[in-house]
C-alpha positions in Angstrom: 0.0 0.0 0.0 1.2 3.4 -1.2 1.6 6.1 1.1 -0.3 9.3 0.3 1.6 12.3 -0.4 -1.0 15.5 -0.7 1.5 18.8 -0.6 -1.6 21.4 0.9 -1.7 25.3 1.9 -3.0 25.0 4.9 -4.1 27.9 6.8 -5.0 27.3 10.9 -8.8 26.6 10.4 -9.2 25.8 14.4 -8.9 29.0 15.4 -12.3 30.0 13.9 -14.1 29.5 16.6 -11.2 30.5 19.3 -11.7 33.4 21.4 -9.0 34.8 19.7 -10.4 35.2 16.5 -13.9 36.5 18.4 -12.0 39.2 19.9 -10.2 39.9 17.3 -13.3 40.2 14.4 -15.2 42.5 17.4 -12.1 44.7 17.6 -12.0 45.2 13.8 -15.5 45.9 13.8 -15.4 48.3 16.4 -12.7 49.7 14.5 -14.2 50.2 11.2 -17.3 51.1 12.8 -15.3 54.6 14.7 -14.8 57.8 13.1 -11.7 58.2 15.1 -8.9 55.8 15.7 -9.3 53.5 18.6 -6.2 52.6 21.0 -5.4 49.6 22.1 -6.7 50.2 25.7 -9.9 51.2 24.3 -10.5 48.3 22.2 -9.7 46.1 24.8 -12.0 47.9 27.6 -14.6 47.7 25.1 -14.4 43.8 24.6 -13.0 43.1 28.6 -10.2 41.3 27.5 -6.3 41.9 28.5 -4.6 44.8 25.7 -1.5 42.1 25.7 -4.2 40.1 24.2 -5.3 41.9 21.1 -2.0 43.5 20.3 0.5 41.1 18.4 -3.0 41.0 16.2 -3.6 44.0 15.6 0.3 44.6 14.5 0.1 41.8 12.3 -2.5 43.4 10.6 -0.9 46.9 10.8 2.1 45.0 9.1 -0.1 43.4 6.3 -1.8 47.1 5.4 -5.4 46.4 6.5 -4.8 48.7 9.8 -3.1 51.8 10.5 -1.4 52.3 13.5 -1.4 56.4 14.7 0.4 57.3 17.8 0.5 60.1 20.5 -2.6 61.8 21.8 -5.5 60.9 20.1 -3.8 57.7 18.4 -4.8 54.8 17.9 -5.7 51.6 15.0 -7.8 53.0 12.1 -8.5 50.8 9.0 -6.6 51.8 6.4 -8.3 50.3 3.6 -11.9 50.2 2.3 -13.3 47.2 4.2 -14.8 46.0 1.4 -11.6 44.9 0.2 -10.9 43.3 3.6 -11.8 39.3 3.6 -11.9 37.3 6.3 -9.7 35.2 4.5 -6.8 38.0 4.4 -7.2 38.5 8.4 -6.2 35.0 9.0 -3.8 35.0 6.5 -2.1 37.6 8.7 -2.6 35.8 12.0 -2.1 32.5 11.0 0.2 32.3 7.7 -0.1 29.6 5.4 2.4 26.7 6.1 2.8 24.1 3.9 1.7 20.5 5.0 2.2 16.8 3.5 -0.3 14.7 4.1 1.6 11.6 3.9 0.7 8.7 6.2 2.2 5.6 5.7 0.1 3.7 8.3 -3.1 5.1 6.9 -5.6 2.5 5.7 -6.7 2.8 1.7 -10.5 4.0 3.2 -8.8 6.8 4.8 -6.6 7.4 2.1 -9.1 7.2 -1.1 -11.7 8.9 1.0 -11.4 10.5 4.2 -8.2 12.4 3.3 -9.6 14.0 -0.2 -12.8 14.7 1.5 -10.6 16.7 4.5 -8.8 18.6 1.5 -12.4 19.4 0.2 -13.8 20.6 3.1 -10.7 23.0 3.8 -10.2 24.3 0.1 -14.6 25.1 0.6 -14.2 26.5 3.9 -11.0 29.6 2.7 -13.6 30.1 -0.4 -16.0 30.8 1.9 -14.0 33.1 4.0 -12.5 34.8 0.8 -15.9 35.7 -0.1 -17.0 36.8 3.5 -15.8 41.0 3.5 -15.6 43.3 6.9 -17.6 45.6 4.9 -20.2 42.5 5.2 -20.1 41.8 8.9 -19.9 45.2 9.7 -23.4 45.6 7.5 -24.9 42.6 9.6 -23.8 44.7 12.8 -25.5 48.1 11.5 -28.5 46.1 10.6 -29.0 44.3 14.2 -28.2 48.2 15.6 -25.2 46.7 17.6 -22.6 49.3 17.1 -24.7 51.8 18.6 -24.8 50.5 22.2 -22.2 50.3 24.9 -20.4 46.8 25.2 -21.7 45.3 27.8 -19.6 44.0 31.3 -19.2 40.9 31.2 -21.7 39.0 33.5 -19.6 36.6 36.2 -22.6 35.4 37.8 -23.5 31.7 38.2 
């Protein structure tokens, strides 16, 4: 039995649903949402979670182009390019790169092989088109819609 060798792009599907990303797609929408740059201590009072948290993020993207990073008074992230142009695709590009993968498994059995490893492939190539078609000009539309943006974010509720 031949072992299956599959080169792949590969980008670090599990973290959509982390907390990470979560924070990360509320910050941008809060972001894009602002007329006036937002810091970093803003951003993270506004979603109560630690600025360390949000901030090798937020340079990544700074580095990639999507945000601009002003400082002194008054500074703070702004995007810096029309967010219809943004995918969610390019903002895990920046926070997890592509790294390239072999699926190669000698033990494997010719079931997981023939079928379960294509169908893997399949679902991953599906799932980036879906987030290359998904904008922040989109979400942030959703947001405006359901009147979101307008109200306070809300303390987080440690009750049991």
């Amino acid at each position: 039995m031949g072992a299956l060798m599959t080169s792949c792009k590969i980008i670090m599907l599990d973290l959509l649903g982390s907390r990470r990303v979560h924070f990360l797609l509320t910050a941008l929408l809060r972001i894009a949402a602002s007329d006036s740059p937002l810091s970093g201590k803003q951003l993270a009072d506004m979603l109560h979670c630690p600025r360390r948290y949000l901030e090798p993020d937020l340079q990544a993207l700074v580095s990639a182009g999507i945000l601009e990073s002003r400082r002194g008074a008054g500074g703070g992230y702004l995007i810096a390019i029309s967010p219809h142009r943004i995918s969610l695709l390019d903002i895990f590009q920046c926070i997890a790169p592509e790294t390239t993968c072999s699926m190669v498994d000698n033990d494997s059995c010719r079931l997981q092989q023939a079928v379960v490893q294509p169908l893997i492939l399949q679902m991953r190539k599906h799932c980036l088109q879906n987030l290359a078609t998904l904008t922040l000009a989109s979400c942030l539309e959703k947001a405006r819609e359901a009147d979101i943006l307008n109200q306070p974010a809300s303390a987080p509720n440690f009750s049991i």
